[in-house]
N, C-alpha and C positions, 0 to 999 in steps of 0.2 A: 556692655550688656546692661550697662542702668542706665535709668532715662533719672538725672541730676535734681530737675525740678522737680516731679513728683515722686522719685524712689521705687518706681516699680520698674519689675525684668523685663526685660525683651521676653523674656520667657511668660509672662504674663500675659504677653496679648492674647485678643481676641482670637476664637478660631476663624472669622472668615478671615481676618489680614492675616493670619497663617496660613491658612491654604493657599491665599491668594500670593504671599512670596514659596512657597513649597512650589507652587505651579511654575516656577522661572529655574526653577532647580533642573540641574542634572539626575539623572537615577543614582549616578556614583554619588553628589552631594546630597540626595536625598536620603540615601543611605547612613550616612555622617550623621545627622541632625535628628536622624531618629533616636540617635543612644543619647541625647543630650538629656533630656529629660522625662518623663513620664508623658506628659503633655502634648508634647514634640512628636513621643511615640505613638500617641493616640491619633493624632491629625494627620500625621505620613501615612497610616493604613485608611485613613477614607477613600471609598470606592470612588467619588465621582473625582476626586483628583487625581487616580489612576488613570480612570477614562480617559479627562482631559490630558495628561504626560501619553495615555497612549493615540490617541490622537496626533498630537504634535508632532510625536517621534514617528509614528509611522505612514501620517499622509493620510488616514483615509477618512472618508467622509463621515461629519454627526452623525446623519441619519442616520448611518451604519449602529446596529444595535451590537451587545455582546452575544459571541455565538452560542449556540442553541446548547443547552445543557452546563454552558458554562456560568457562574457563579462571580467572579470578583474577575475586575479588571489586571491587577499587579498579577492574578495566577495567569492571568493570560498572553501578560507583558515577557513572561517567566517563559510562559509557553514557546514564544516565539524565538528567542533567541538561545534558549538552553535545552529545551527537548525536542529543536526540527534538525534532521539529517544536515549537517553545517562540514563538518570536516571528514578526513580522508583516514581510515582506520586501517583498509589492507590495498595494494596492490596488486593483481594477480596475472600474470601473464602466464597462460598453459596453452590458449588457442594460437594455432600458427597463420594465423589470417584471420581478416576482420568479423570482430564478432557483429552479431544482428536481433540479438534477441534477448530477454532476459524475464524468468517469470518464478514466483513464490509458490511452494504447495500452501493450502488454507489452514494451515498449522504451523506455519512459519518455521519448520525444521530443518525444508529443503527447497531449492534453490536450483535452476534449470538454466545453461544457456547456450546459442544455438550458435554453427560458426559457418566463414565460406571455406574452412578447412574439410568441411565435410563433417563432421562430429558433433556432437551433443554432450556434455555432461551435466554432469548431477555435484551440486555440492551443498555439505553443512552450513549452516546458517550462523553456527557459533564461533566464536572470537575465537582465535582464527579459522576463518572457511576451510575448509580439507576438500578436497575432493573424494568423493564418494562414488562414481562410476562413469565410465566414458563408454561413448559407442562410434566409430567408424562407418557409417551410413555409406561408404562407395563403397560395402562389400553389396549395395544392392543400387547399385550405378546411377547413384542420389550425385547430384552438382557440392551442393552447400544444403546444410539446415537452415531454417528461416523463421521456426516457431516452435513455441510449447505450451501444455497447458495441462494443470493437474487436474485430476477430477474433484468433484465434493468430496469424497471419503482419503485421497493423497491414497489412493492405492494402486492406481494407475495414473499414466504419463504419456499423453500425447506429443507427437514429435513430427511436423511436419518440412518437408523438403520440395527440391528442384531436381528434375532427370538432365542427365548431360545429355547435350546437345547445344550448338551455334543459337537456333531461333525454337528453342524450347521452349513450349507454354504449359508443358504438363507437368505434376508432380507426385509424391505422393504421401500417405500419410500413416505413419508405422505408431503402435500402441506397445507399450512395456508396462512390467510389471513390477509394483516399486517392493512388493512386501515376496517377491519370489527371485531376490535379487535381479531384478530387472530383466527379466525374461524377456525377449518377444513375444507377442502374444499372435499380431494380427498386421496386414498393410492390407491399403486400399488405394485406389489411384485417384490424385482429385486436380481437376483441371476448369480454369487456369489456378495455377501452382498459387495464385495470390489471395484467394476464398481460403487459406489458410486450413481452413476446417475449426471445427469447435464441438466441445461437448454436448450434447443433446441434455442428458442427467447422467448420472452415475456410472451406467453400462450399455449407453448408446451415445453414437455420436455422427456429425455432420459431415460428407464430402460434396465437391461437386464434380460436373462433366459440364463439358462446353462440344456443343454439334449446331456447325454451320449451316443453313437453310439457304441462304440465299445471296448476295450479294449484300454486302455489310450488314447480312441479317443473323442471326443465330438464334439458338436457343440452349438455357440454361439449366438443368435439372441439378437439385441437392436431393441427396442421398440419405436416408437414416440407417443406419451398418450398426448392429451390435456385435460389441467388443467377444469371442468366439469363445475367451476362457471365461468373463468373466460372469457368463452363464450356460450350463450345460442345456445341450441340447437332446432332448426325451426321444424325440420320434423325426423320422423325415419329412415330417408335413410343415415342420417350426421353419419360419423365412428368418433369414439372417440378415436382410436388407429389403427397401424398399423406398422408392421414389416416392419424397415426401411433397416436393413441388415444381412446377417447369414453368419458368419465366421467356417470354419472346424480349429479344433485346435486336435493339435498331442500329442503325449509325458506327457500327463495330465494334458497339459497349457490351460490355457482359454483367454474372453480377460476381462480384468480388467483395473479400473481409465479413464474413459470413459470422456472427455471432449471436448467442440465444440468452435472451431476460427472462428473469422470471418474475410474473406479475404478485408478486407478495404482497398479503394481507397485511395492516396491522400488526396483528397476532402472529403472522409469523415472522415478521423482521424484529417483533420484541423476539421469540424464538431466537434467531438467529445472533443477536445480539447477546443473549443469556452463555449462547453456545461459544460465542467469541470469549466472553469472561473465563470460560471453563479453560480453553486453551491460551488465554494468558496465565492463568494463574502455572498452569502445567509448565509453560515457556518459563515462568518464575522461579519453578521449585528447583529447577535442574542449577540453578545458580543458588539458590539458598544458603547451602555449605561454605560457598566463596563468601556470600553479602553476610554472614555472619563474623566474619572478620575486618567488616569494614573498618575502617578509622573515623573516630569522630570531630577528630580537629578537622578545622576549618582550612581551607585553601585559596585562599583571593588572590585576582588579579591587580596589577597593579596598575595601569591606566584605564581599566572596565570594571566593569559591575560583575560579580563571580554572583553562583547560584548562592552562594551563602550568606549574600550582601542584599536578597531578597529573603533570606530566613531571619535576617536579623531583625529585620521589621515587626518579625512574630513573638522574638524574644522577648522575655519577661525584662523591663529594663532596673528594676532592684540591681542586680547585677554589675551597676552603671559602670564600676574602674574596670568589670570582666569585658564588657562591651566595647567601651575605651581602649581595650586593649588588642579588641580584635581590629579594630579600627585601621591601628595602627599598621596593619597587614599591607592596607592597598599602598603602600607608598616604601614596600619592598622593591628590591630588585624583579625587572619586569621579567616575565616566562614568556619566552621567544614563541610558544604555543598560543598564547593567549593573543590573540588580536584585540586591540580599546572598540571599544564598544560602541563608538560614533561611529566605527569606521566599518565595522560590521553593519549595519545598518544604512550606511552610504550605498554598499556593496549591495545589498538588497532589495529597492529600487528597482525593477525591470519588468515595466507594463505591470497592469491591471485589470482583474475580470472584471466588465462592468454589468451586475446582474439586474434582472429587470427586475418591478415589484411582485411579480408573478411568482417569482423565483421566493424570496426572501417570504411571503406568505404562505408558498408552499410547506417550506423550510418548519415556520413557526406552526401550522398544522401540524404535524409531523410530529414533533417534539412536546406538543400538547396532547396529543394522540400517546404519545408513551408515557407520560408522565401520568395521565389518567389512570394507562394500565398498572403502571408502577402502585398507584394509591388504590387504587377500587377494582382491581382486576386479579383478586387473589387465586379463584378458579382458574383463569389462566395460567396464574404464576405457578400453582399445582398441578398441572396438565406437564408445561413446561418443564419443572424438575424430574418429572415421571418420567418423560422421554429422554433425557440425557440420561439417570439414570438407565434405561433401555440400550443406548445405545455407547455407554462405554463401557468398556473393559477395563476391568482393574486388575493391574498387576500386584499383588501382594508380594512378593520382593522385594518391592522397593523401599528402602528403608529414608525415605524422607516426610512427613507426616506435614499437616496442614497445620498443628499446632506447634510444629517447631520454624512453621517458618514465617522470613520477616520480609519475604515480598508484598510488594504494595497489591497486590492481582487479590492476597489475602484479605485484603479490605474490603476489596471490591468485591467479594465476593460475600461478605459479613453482611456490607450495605444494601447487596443485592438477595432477600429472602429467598427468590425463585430459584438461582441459582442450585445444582443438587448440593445435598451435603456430600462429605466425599473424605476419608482416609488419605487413600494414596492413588497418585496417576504416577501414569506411564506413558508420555503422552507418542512415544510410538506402537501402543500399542490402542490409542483412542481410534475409532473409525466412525463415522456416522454415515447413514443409509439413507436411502430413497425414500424417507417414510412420509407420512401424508400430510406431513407439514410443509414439505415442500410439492404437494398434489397443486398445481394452479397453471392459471393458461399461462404459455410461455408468449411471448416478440422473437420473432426470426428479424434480424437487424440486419442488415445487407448493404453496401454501396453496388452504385450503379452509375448508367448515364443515360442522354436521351440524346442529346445535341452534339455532343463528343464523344470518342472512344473513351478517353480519362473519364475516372468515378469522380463525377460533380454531385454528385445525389446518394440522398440516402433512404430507404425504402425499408419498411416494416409491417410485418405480416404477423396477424395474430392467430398464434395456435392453442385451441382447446385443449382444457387440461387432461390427460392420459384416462382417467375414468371417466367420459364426457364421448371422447371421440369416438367413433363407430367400428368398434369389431377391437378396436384398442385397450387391453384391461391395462390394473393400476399395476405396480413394481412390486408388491407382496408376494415375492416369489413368482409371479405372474409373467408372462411373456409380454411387451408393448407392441408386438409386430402381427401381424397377420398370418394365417395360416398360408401355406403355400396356395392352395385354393382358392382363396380368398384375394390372398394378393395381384390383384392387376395392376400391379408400379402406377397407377396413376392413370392409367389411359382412360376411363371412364369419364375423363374431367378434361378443358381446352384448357388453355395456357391459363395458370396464374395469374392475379397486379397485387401489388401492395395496397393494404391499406390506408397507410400514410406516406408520401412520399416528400423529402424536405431539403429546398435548392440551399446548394453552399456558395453556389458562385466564387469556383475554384475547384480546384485539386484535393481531392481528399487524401488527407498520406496517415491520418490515428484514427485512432477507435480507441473508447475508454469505458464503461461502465462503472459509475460508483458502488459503491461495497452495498448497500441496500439496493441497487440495480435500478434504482428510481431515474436516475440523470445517467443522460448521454452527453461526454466531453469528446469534442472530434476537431483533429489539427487538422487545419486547412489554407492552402494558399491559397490568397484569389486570384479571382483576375480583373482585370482592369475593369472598372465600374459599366456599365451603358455597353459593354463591349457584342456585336454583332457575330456569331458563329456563322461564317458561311460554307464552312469543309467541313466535316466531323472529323477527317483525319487533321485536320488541323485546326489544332484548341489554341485560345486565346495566351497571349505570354504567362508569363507566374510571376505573381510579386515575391523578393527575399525575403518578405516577412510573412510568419507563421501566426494566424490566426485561429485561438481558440473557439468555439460555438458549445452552448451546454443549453440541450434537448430535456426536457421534463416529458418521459414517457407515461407520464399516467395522464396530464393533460394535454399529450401530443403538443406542445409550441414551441420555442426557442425561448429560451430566460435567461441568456445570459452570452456575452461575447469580449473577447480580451483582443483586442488590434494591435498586429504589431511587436508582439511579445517575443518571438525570437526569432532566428534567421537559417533560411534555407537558397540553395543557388543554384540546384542541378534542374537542366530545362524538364520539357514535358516528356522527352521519349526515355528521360534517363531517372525521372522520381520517381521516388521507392519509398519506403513506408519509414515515418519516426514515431515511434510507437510513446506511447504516454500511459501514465498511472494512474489510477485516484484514491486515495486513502480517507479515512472519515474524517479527517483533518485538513487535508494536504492535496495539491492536482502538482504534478511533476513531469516533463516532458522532455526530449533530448533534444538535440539542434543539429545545425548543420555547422557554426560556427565554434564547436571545439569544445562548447558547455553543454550541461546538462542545466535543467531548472526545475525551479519548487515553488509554490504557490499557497499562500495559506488559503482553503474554500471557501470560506466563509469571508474573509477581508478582501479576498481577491489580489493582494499585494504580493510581489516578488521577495521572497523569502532570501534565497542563497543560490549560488553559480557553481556548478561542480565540472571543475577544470579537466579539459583529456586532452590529446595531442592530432585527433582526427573527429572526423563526425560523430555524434554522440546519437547511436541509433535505438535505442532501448534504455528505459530508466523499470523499476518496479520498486515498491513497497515491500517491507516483511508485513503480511498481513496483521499479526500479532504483534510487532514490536514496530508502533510507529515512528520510532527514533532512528530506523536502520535503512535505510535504501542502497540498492546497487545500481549502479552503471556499466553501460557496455560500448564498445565503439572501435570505428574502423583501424584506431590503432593497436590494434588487437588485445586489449587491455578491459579486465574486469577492476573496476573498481567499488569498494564498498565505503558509506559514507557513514555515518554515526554522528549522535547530538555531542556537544559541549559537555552535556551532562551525562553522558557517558564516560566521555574521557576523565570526568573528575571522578567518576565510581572505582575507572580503572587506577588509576593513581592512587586512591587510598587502598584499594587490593591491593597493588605491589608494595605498598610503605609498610601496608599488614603484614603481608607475606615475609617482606624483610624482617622487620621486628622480631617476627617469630620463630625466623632459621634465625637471625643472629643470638636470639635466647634460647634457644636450642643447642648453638653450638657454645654458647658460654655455657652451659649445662654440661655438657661433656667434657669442657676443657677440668671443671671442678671437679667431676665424677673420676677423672683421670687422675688428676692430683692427689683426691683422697685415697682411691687403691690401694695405693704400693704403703700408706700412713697404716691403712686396715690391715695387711697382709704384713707388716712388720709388728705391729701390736699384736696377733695373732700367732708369729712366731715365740715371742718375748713370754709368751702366756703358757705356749707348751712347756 
């Protein structure tokens, strides 16, 4: 440590030849060398030596800037490997055949997934999942479930299926009620079975019919059907449905995977995002009680980097033999749980989004756009809290209070003024409505085909927003549908086109919308480059690898595409949909090869592998708790995955919880001892 000729420390050098040997460091030796001294500790937290360590470690390009709202490189290094869905927290086996589907209510409570047993359930979202409700769909001569989908308010529950029969293409689509213990409400029949269906808004929603014309010709009509409970019907003049568009399709394509965007303002995706805070913090409070027991000692691994080995960085290093001591940790016996931290990272590695500049500008708009609102946008911010206000319900029984509690959702909510102020939630009894924050033209999103029967194409039609369109009022208690009178389904008008229509060249098998509805991610195989269609019934081969495509619908273009990322292998008459996720973080998709995968958005890099025993047909997000994703797959296995840092939350829970029944039960054994000393002293005394 001393340089002989002149007597000065190693520890005196310069800070660039410090960064510049820090930059050859491991995270785990980087770690080390922060407790040495003050100095040490001051140059290990420079941001742009983060950058460069994450760079290194993660592969992905300079240019790449840090993502949008993030702040310091090391919280992001943090990000990646300790708060993205990484390991395997429950197993569940209850469906008796392959499951197909898996989807979050927008509160992250409950959890839906759909099977070829015929069934549907419902399950809790907390550690451990429970099941909460099942339903037997062949008491109405459904094949298998195939789909679900909560509404905005998680008050209803779409659930769509297949009718038995050999060369069935029909199916249909049954609505339950979540706050009436899951009543039936309503079925409608939508055909072909693979248009899924989807929410319109709140209390209407989308089918279709498929009626042949002609010789490889047809026609497609979607349906707008309101939900029958979940608004009363005054007089008999009120339509309950209505043909909202009819497409001519050629070549013996239809339109199929039918889903609706909403073109959000600015202003209302900061909304929306204020409304996400409210139900984190709610998601928070319901654990409060536990995370107030947490432990504070440290827990390191022993050939990786533990989250604590990134807090020590923060640590005040006065401390230094306390520090030194914690040190000492990583060269414990290792935790068979814990994987080294190279290796995790090895594992990680699998293809890359390559997003265009399009993309990443858009991005930065965006995020300049709310940050505005955030500083100069206070009337919004008070518009904002007015309406959540409005639209929750407070349960005043509940005895957990904002000030007693030590979830992190409570910061975020400090930090964030707009937010409402707020007592106490309950957050099943939070609902939010149709209100005019979300009044705006919707994208009818659609695949389709021109050249083949397979959905090569994707097709988007834009719809006026509910007080615009003609004879259409707004959701204020208001009807959206036409009077019976009024309603002629459509025939006044020829066939439909889309607005935009966008070739994938290949097989379309996902559909994805991001949480702001801006970007379209869509899994697609191709087919062979230059390739000539001369049959429509016969499409060109499929490659086994699964191609991402991410669509920017506000400027209609493609910005972004991932080649080759993971593996599919069932020809063209037998592919079927792998449905995929996207979180504001995170793009997550299943395969055909046995894994599920994760993606960070923004780096575009393969995160982590989530291991099953058959095809991995549905992945989903907890909307609320980006740490949690489930899996679903042909081995008829639900699986639920959880970060790193999770698992170390739970672990000092249980070392708490031990602690405090073993002082509890030392309590009693002394209470029991002293007794019979008191009730003899009390004798002695008579």
């Amino acid at each position: 440590m001393e340089d002989r000729e002149n007597g000065r420390s190693i520890k005196e050098f310069p800070d660039n030849i410090l960064l510049n040997i820090f930059s050859h460091l491991s995270i785990k030796d980087l770690t080390h060398v922060a407790v040495v001294c003050k100095t040490w500790h001051r140059v290990s937290l420079d941001d742009f030596l983060w950058r460069d360590i994450f760079q290194r470690d993660w592969k992905i390009k300079k240019s790449i800037t840090i993502a949008p709202g993030k702040l310091y490189w090391k919280n992001e290094y943090k990000r990646l490997v300790y708060h993205t869905p990484a390991r395997e927290s429950q197993n569940i086996q209850h469906h008796k055949d392959q499951v197909l589907h898996v989807s979050f209510s927008h509160n992250g409570l409950l959890f839906a997934t759909c099977s070829k047993d015929g069934t549907f359930k419902v399950w809790t979202s907390d550690h451990p999942c429970k099941l909460q409700f099942q339903y037997d769909m062949k008491e109405f001569h459904w094949k298998y479930t195939q789909f679900s989908q909560f509404n905005m308010s998680d008050s209803l529950l779409l659930v769509s299926g297949v009718h038995f029969g050999e060369s069935s293409t029909s199916g249909e689509i049954a609505v339950f009620s979540i706050h009436d213990n899951f009543e039936l409400q309503c079925r409608m029949i939508n055909k072909p079975y693979d248009v899924f269906g989807t929410w319109y808004n709140d209390t209407h929603l989308l089918s279709g019919s498929l009626y042949w014309t002609g010789d490889l010709n047809s026609c497609s009509a979607l349906w707008l059907n309101m939900v029958l409970a979940s608004q009363a019907i005054e007089t008999e003049d009120e339509s309950v449905v209505m043909r909202l568009f009819k497409f001519h399709n050629q070549n013996a394509s239809s339109i199929r995977t039918i889903m609706i965007a909403n073109c959000y303002s600015e202003q209302q995706r900061f909304f929306l995002k204020q409304r996400k805070i409210m139900f984190q913090h709610v998601n928070e409070c319901s654990m409060c009680k536990a995370k107030y027991y947490l432990s504070t000692a440290p827990s390191c691994m022993n050939d990786s980097m533990d989250s604590e080995d990134f807090n020590r960085l923060n640590e005040n290093t006065n401390q230094r033999d306390l520090c030194r001591e914690e040190s000492k940790l990583l060269v414990e016996p290792h935790d068979a749980d814990n994987e080294p931290l190279i290796d995790v990272i090895k594992t990680m590695l699998n293809g890359t989004i390559e997003y265009k500049n399009e993309y990443r500008q858009a991005v930065e708009r965006m995020n300049e756009n709310h940050s505005s609102r955030e500083l100069d946008g206070q009337k919004i911010k008070t518009d904002t809290a007015n309406e959540i206000k409005k639209t929750v319900r407070i349960d005043n029984d509940l005895d957990i209070e904002i000030d007693e509690c030590s979830c992190s959702s409570k910061k975020m909510m400090m930090e964030n003024q707009s937010t409402a102020d707020c007592d106490k939630f309950n957050l099943s009894d939070t609902q939010l409505f149709d209100s005019d924050h979300y009044l705006c033209d919707k994208l009818l999103i659609f695949t389709l085909g021109s050249e083949a029967y397979t959905p090569h194409q994707i097709g988007i039609k834009r719809i006026p927003a509910l007080g615009t369109a003609k004879k259409m009022k707004d959701s204020r208690g208001n009807r959206i549908l036409p009077s019976v009178s009024d309603n002629n389904q459509g025939l006044d008008r020829t066939y439909d086109k889309a607005d935009h229509t966008f070739e994938m060249g290949g097989h379309i098998i996902g559909m994805c919308l991001s949480p702001d509805q801006r970007f379209l991610y869509v899994n697609c195989r191709p087919w062979p480059r230059n390739y000539r269609i001369e049959k429509p019934l016969e499409p060109p081969p499929l490659a086994q690898e699964i191609d991402i495509h991410v669509i920017d619908l506000e400027r209609m273009i493609e910005v972004g595409t991932m080649l080759k990322s993971h593996k599919a292998y069932t020809a063209n008459d037998e592919c079927f949909f792998i449905f995929l996720d996207v979180s504001d973080e995170y793009v997550s998709s299943g395969a055909e090869d046995k894994h599920g995968y994760i993606w960070d958005r923004h780096y575009g890099i393969c995160l982590n592998k989530f291991q099953h025993n058959d095809v991995v047909n549905s992945v989903a997000f907890n909307p609320i708790d980006p740490e949690m994703l489930v899996s679903v797959s042909d081995d008829n296995f639900i699986k639920v995955w959880r970060s790193r840092n999770w698992f170390h939350q739970q672990k000092n829970v249980q070392s708490a919880t031990s602690n405090s029944l073993s002082a509890q039960n030392s309590f009693k054994d002394i209470s029991q001892k002293l007794d019979p000393i008191d009730n003899d002293s009390l004798e002695m005394s008579d």
